[in-house]
TORDOTI-78230 format. One record per residue (C-alpha): chain; z, y, x; residue number from 1. Coordinates in Angstrom, 3 decimals. Each point is the difference from the previous one (the first is absolute). Layout:
TORDOTI-78230
<r unit="A" c3="Z" c2="Y" c1="X" pos="NUM"/>
...
This chain:
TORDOTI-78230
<r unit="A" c3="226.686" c2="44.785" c1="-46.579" pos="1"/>
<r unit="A" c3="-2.847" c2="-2.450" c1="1.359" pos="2"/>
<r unit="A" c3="-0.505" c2="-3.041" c1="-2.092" pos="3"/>
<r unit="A" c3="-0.422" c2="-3.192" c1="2.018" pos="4"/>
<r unit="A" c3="-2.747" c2="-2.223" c1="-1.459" pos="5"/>
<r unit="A" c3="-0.289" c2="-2.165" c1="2.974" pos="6"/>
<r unit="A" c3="-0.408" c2="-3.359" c1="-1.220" pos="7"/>
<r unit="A" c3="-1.986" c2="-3.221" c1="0.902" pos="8"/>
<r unit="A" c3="-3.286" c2="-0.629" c1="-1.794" pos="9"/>
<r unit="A" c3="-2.620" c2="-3.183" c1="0.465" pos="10"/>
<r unit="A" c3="-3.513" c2="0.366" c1="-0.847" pos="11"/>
<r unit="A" c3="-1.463" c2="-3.784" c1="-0.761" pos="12"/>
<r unit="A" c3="-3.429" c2="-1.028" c1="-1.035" pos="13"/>
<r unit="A" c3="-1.658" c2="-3.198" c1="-0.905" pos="14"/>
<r unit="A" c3="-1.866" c2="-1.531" c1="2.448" pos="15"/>
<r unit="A" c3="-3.611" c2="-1.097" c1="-0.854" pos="16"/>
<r unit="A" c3="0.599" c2="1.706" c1="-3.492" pos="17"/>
<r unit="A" c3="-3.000" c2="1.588" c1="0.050" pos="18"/>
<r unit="A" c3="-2.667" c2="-3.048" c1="1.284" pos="19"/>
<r unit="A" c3="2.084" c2="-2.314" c1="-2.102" pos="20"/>
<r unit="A" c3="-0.931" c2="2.198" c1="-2.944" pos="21"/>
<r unit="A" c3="-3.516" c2="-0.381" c1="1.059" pos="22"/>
<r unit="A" c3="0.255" c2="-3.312" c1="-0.521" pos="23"/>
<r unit="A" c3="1.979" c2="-0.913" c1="-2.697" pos="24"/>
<r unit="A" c3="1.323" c2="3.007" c1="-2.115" pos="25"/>
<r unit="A" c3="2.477" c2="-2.200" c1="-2.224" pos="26"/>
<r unit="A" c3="1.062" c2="-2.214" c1="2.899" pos="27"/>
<r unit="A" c3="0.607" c2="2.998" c1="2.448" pos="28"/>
<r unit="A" c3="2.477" c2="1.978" c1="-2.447" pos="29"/>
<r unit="A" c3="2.079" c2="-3.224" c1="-0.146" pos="30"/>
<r unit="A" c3="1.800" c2="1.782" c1="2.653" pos="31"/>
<r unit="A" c3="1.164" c2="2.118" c1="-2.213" pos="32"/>
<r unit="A" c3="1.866" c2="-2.326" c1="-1.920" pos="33"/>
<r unit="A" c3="1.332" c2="-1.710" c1="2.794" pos="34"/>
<r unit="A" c3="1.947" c2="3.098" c1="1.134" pos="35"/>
<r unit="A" c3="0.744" c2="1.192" c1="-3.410" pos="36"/>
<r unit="A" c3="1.938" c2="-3.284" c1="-0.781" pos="37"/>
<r unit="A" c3="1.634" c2="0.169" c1="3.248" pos="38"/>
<r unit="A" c3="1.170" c2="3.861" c1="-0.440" pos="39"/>
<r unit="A" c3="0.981" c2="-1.204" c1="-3.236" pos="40"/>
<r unit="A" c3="2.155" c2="-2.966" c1="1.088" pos="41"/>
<r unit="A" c3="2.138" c2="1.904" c1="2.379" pos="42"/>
<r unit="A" c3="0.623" c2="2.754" c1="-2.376" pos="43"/>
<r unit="A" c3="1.130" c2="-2.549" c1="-2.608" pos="44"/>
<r unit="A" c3="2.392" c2="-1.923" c1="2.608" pos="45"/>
<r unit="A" c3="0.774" c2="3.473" c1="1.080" pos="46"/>
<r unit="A" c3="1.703" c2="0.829" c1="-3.312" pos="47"/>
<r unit="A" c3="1.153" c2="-3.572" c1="-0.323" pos="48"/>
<r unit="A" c3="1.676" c2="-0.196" c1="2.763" pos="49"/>
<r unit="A" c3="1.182" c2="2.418" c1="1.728" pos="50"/>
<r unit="A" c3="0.317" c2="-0.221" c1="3.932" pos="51"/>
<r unit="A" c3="4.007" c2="0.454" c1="0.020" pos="52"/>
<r unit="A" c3="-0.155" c2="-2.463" c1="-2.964" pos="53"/>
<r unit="A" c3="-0.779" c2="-2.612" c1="3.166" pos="54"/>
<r unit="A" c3="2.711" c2="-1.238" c1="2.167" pos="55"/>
<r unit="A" c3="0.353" c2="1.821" c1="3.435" pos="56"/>
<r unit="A" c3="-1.414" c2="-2.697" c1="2.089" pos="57"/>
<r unit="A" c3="-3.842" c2="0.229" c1="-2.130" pos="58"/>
<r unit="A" c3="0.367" c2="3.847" c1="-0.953" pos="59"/>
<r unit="A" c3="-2.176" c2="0.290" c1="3.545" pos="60"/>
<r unit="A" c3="-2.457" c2="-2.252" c1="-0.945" pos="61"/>
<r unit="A" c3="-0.265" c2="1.995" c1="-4.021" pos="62"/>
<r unit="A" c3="-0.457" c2="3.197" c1="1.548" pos="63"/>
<r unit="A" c3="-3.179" c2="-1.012" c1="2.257" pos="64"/>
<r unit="A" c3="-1.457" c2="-1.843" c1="-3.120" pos="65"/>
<r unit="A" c3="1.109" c2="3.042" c1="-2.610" pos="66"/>
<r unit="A" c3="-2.466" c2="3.492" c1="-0.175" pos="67"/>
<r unit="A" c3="3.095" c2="1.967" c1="-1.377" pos="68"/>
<r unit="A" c3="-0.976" c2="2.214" c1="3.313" pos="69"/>
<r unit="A" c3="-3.424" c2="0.949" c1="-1.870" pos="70"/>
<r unit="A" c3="0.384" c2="3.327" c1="-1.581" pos="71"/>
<r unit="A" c3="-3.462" c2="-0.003" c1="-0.803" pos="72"/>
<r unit="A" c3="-2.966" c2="-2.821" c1="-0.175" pos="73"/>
<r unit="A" c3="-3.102" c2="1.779" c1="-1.158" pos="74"/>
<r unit="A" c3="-2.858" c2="-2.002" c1="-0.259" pos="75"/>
<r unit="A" c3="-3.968" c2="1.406" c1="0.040" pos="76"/>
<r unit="A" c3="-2.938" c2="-2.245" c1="-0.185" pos="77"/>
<r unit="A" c3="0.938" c2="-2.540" c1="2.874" pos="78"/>
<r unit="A" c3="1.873" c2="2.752" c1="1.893" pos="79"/>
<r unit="A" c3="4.044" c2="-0.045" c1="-0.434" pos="80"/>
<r unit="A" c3="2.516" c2="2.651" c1="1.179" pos="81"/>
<r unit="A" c3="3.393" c2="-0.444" c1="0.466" pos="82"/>
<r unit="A" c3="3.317" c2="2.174" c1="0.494" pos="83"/>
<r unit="A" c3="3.348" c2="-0.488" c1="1.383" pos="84"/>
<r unit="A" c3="2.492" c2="1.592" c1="1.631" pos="85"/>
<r unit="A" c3="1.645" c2="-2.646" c1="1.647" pos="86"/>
<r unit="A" c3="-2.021" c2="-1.320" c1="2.652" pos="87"/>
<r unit="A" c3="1.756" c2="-2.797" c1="1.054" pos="88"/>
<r unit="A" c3="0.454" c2="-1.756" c1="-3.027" pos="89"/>
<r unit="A" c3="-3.674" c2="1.174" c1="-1.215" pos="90"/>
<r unit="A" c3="-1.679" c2="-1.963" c1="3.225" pos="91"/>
<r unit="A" c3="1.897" c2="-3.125" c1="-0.618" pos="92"/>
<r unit="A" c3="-1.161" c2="0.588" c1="-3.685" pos="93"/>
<r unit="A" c3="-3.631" c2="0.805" c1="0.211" pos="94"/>
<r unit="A" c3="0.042" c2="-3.162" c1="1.951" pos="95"/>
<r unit="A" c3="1.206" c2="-2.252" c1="-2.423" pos="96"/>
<r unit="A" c3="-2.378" c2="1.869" c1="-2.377" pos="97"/>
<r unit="A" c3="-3.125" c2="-0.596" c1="1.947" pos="98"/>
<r unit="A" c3="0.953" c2="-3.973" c1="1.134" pos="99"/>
<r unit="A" c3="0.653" c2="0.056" c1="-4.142" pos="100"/>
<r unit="A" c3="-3.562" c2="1.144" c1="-0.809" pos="101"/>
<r unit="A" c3="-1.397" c2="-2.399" c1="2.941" pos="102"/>
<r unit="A" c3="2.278" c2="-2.939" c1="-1.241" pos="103"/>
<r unit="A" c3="-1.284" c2="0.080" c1="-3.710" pos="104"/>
<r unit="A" c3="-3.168" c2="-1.513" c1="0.992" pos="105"/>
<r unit="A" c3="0.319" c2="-1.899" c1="3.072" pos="106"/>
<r unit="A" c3="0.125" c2="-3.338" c1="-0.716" pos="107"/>
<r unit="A" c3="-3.965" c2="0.084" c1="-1.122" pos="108"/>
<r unit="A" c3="-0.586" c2="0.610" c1="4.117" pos="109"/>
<r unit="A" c3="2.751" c2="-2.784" c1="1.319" pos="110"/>
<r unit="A" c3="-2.800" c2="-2.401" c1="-1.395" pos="111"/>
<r unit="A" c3="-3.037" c2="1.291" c1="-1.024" pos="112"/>
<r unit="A" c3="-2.442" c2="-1.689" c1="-2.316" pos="113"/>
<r unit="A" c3="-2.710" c2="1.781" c1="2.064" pos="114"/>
<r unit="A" c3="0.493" c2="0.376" c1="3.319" pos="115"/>
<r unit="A" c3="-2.565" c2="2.480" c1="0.274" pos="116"/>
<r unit="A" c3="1.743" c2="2.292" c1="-2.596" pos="117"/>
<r unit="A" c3="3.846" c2="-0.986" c1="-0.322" pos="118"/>
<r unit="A" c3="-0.132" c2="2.368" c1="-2.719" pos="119"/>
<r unit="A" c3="-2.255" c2="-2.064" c1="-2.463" pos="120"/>
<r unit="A" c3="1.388" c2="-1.686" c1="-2.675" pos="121"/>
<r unit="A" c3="0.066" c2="-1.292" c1="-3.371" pos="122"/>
<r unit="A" c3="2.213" c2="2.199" c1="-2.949" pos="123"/>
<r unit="A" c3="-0.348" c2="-0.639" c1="-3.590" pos="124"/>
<r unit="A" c3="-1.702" c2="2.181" c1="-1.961" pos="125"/>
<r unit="A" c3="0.008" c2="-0.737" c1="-3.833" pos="126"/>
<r unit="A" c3="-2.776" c2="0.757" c1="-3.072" pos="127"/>
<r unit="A" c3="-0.861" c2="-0.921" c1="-3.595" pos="128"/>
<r unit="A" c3="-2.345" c2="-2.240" c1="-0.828" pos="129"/>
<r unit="A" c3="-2.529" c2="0.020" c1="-2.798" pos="130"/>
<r unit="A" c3="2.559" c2="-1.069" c1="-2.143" pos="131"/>
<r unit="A" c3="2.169" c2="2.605" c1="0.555" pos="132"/>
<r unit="A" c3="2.542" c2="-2.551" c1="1.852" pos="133"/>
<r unit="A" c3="1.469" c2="0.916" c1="3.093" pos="134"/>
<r unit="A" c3="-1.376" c2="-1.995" c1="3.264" pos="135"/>
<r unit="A" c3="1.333" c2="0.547" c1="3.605" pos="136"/>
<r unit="A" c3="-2.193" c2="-0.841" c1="2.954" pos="137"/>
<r unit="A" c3="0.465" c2="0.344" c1="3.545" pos="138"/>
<r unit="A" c3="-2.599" c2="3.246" c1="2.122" pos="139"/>
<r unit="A" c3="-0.126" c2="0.530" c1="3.723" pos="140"/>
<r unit="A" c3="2.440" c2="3.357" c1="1.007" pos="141"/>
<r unit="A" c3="1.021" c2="1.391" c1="3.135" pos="142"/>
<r unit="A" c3="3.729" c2="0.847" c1="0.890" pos="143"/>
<r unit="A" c3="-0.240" c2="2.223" c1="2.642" pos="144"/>
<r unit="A" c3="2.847" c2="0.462" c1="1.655" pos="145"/>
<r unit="A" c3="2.357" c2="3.531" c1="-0.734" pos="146"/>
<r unit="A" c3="0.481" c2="1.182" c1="3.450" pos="147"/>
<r unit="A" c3="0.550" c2="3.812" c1="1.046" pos="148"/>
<r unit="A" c3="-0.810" c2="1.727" c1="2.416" pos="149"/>
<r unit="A" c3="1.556" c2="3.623" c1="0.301" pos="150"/>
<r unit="A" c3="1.851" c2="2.598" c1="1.955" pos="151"/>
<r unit="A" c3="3.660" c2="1.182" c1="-0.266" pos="152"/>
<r unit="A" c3="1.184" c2="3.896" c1="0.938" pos="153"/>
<r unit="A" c3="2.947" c2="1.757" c1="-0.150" pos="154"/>
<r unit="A" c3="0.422" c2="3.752" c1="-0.718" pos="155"/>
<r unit="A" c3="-0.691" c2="2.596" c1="-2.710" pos="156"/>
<r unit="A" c3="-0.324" c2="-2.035" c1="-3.688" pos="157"/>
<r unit="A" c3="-0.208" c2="2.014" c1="-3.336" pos="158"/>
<r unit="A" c3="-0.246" c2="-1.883" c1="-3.371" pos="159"/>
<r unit="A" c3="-1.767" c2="2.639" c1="-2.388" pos="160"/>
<r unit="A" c3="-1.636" c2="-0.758" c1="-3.793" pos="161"/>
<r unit="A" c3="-3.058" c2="0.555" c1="-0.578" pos="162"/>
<r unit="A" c3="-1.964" c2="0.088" c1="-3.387" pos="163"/>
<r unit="A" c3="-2.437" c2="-3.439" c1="-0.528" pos="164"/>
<r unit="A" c3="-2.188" c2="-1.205" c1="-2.572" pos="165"/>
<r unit="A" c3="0.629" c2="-3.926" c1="-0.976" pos="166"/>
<r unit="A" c3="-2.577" c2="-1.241" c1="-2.569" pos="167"/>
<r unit="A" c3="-0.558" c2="3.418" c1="-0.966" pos="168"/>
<r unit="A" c3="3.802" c2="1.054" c1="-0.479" pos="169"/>
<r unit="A" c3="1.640" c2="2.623" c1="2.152" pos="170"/>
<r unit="A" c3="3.100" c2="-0.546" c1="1.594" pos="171"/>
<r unit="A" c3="1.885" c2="0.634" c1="2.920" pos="172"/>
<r unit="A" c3="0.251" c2="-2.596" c1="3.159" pos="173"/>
<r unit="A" c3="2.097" c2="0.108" c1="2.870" pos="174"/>
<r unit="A" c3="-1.705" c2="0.542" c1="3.151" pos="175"/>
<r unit="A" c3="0.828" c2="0.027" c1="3.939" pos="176"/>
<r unit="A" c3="-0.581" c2="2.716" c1="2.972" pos="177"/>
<r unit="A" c3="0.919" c2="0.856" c1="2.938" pos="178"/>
<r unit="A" c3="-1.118" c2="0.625" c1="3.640" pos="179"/>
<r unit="A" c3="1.555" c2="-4.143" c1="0.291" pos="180"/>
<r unit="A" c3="-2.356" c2="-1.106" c1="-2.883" pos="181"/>
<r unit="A" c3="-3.082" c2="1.619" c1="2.348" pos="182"/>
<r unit="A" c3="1.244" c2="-1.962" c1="3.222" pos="183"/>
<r unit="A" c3="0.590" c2="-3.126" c1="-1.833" pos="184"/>
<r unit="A" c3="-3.796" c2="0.163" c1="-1.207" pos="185"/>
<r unit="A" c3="-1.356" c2="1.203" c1="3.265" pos="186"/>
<r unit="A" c3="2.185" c2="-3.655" c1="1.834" pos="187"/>
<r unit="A" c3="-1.409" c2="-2.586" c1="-2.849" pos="188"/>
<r unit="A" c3="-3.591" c2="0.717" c1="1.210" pos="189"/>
<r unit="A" c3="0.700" c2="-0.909" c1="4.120" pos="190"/>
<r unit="A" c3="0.658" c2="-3.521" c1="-0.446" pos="191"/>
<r unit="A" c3="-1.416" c2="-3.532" c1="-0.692" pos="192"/>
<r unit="A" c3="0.960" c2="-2.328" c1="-2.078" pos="193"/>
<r unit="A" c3="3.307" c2="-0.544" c1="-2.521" pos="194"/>
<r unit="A" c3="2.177" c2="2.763" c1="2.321" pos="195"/>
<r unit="A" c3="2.533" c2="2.311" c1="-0.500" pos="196"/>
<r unit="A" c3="-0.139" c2="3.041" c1="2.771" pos="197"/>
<r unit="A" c3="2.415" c2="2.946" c1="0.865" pos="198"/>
<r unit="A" c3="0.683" c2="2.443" c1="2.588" pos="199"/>
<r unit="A" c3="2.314" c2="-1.153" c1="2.707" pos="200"/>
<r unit="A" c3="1.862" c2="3.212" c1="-0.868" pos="201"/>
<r unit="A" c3="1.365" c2="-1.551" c1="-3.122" pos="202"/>
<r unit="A" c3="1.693" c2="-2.614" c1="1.807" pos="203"/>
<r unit="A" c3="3.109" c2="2.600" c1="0.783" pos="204"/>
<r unit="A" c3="0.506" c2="-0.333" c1="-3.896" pos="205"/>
<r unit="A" c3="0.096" c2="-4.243" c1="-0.360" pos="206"/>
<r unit="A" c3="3.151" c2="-1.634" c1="0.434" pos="207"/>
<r unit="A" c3="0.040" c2="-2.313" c1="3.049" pos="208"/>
<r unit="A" c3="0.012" c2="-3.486" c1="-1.909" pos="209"/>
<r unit="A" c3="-2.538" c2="1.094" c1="-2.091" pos="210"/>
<r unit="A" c3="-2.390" c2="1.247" c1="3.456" pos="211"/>
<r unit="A" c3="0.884" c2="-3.314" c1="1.702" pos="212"/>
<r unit="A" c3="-0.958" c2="-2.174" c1="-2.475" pos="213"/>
<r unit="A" c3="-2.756" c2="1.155" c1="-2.052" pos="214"/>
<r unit="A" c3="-1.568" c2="3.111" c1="1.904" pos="215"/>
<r unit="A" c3="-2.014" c2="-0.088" c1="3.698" pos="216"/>
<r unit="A" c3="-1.241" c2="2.875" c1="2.017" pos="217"/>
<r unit="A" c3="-3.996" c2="-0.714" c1="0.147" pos="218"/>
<r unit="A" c3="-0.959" c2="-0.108" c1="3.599" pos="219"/>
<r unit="A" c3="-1.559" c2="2.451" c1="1.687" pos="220"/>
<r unit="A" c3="-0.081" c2="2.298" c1="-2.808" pos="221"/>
<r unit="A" c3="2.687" c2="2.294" c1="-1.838" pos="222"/>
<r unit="A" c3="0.023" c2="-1.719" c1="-3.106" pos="223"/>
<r unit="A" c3="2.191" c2="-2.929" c1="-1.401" pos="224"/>
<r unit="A" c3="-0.123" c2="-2.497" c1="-2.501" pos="225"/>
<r unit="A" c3="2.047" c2="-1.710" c1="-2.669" pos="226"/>
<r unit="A" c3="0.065" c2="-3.466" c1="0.204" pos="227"/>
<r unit="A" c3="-0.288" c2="-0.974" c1="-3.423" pos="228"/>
<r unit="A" c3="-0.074" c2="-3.655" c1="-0.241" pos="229"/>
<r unit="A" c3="2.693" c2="-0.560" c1="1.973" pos="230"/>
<r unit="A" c3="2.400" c2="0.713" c1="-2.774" pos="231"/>
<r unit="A" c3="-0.807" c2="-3.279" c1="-1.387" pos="232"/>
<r unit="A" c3="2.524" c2="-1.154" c1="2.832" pos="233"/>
<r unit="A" c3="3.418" c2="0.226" c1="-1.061" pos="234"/>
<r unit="A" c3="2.622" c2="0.231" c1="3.079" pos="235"/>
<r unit="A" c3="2.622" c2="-1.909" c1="-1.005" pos="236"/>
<r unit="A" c3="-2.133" c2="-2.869" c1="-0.412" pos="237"/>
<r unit="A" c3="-0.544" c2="-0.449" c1="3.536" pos="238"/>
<r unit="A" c3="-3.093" c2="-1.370" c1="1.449" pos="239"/>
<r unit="A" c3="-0.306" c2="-2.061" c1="-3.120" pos="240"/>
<r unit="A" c3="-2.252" c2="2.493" c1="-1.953" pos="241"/>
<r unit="A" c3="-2.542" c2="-0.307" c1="2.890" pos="242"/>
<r unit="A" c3="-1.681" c2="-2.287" c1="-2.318" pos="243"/>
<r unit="A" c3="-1.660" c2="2.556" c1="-1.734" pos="244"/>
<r unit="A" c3="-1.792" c2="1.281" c1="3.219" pos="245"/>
<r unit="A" c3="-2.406" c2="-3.028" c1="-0.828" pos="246"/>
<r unit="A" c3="-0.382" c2="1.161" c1="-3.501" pos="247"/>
<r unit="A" c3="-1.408" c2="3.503" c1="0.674" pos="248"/>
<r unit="A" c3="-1.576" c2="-1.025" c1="3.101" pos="249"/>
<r unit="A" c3="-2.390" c2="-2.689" c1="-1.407" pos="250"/>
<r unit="A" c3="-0.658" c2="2.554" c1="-3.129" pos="251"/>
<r unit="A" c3="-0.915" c2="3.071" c1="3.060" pos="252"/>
<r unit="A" c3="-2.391" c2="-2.831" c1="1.368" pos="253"/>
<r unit="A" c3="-1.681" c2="-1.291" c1="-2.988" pos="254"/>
<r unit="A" c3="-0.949" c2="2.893" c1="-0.965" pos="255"/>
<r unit="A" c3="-1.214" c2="1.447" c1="3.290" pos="256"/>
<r unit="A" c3="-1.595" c2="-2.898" c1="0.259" pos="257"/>
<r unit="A" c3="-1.656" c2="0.747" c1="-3.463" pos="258"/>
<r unit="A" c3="-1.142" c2="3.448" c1="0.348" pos="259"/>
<r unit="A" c3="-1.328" c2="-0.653" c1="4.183" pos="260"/>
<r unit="A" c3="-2.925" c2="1.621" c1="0.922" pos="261"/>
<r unit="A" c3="0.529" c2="2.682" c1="-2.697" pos="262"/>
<r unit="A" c3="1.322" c2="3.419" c1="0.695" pos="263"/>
<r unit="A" c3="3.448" c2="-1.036" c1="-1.381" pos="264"/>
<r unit="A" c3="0.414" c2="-2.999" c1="2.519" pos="265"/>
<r unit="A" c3="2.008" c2="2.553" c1="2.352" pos="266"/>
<r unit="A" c3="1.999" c2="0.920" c1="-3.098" pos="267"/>
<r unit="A" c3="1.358" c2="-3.332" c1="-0.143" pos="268"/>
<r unit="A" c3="0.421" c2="-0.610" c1="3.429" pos="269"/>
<r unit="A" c3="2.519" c2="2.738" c1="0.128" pos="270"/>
<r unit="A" c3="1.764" c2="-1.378" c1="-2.377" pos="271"/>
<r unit="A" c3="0.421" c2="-3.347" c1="1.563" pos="272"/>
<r unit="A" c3="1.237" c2="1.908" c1="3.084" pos="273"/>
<r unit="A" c3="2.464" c2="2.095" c1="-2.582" pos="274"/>
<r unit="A" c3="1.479" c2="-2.694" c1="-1.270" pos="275"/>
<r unit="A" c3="0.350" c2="-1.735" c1="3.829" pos="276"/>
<r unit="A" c3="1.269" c2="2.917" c1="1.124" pos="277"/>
<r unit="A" c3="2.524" c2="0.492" c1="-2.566" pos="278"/>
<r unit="A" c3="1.065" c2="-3.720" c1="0.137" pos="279"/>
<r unit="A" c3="0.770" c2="-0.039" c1="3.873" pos="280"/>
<r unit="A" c3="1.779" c2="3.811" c1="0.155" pos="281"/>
<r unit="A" c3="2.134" c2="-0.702" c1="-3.282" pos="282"/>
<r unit="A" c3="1.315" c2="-3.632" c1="1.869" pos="283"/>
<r unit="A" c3="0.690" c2="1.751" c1="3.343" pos="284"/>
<r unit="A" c3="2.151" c2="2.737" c1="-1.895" pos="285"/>
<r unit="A" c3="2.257" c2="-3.079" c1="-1.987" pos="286"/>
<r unit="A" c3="0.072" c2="-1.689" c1="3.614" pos="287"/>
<r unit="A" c3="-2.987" c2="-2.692" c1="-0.432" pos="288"/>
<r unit="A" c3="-2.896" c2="1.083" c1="2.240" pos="289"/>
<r unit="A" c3="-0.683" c2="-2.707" c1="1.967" pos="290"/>
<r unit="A" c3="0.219" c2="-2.540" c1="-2.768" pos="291"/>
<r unit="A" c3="-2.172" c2="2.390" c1="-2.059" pos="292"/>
<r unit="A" c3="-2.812" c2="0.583" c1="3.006" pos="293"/>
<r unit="A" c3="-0.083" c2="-4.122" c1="0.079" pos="294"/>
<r unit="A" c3="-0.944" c2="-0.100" c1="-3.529" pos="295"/>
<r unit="A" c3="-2.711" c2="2.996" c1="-0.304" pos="296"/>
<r unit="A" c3="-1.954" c2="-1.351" c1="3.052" pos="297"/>
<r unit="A" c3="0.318" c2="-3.924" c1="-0.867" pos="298"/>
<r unit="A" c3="-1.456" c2="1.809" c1="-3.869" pos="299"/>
<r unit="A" c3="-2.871" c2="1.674" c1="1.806" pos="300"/>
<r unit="A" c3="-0.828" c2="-3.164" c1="1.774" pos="301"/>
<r unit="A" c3="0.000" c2="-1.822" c1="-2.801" pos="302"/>
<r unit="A" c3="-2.349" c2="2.095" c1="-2.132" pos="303"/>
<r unit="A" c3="-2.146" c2="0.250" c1="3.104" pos="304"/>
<r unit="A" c3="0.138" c2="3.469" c1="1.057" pos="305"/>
<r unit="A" c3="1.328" c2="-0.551" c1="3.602" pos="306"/>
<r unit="A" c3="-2.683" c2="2.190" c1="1.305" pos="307"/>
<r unit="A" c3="1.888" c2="2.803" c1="-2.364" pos="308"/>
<r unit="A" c3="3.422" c2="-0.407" c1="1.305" pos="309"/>
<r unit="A" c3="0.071" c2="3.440" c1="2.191" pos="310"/>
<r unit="A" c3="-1.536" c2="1.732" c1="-2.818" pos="311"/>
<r unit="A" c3="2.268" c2="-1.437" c1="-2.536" pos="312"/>
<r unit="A" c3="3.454" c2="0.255" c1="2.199" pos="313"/>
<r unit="A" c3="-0.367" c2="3.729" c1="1.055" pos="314"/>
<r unit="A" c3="3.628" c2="0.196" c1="-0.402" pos="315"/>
């Protein structure tokens, strides 16, 4: 008898790992930590508390922010993949992962120090003097921000182990692969910025809420998207959470603004037209669009970027 390994695998990567390493090894690998301690936190409230330890009305809202859909999370240099085989439930999550990783750091960009760079700041790094007492003092750093982009397929997924050497012991390691790990690869490479791509075929697979609120068809192309950051929204809330459009907009903006005229300007000027997009279609599914249109275009006014409306509202 065939063995079905179909399952749903994502493929993310840093972005601006690698000319973030170039310029600050130390500060670069901060990203690291950042989704480390985020992975960490949800398995810990995972175990904690359980989603059907949650009363039915909020069991929605602890399965979008849980990763018990992640079968695997394998991590390699600033490369990540992950395994489910639920792909509902692993869309909603890997949304709430990403916004996580994104969140951690955000407030340096609301209101930069540095304009120029909304990633400098100060952190406290500490020493011994030369009499051996301990003295704290404050150096420049850079938080750059943990944002992924990546690609998302769904098909043949084998986990094998495989023989590695850590620190020069052998052991075994748990591995992925699997014609869906090669697609997933191939889709995190035809994109800009902090985005999440997939065939259109998958879409047959995603349960209708889930499509209608955090997934859009890319025009003219036969690829879609997840709509990460709009699971910051929370529906029963209303129109209420549409605060936090303003958040992540004016952090998209700062820091487009910071890196302009550098090759990773159009990086972040996707992402301030992912997170638009994502605000306005979320709102029209819960039954707020015009209310929701008002507020993005009286926020790109605002910031100035009226002569970027039709590129920002593609939607």
């Amino acid at each position: 008898m065939e063995v079905n390994n179909n399952k749903i695998v994502a493929f993310i990567d840093l972005l601006a790992f690698s000319n973030n390493v170039r310029k600050n090894t130390g500060d670069a690998m901060m990203a690291f930590s950042n989704y480390n301690a985020i992975l960490h936190s949800k398995i810990k409230n995972g175990i904690a508390h359980p989603i059907d330890s949650y009363p039915k009305e909020l069991q929605e809202l602890a399965k979008n922010t849980a990763i018990d859909s992640f079968e695997y999370f394998i991590p390699f240099s600033d490369s990540i993949f992950i395994v489910s085989g639920d792909v509902s439930s692993f869309i909603t999550q890997l949304s709430s992962f990403v916004y996580n990783c994104f969140h951690f750091t955000s407030h340096f960009y609301i209101n930069p120090k540095d304009i120029s760079d909304p990633t400098k700041d100060k952190m406290v790094s500490f020493s011994f003097d030369e009499k051996g007492e301990l003295v704290s003092d404050y150096i420049e750093a850079h938080y750059y921000p943990t944002i992924f982009r990546g690609g998302i397929a769904y098909g043949e997924v084998f986990p094998i182990d495989l023989w590695s050497i850590a620190n020069k012991n052998p052991e075994k390691r748990q591995n992925v692969a699997g014609k869906a790990i090669v697609r997933a690869v191939e889709l995190e490479g035809k994109v800009k910025g902090p985005r999440i791509i997939f065939d259109a075929s998958l879409l047959t697979y995603i349960d209708e809420l889930v499509k209608s609120r955090y997934v859009r068809k890319i025009t003219n192309s036969d690829y879609c998207e997840i709509l990460w950051p709009a699971i910051k929204y929370i529906s029963q809330n209303g129109f209420q959470d549409a605060q936090f459009f303003h958040e992540m907009f004016t952090c998209a903006i700062n820091l487009w603004k910071g890196y302009n005229h550098t090759p990773y300007s159009e990086h972040y000027f996707c992402f301030i037209e992912l997170i638009v997009t994502s605000t306005l279609q979320f709102f029209e599914a819960i039954g707020y669009k015009e209310e929701a249109l008002k507020m993005v275009k009286e926020a790109i006014k605002n910031k100035g970027l009226e002569d970027k409306t039709s590129s920002l509202i593609t939607y």
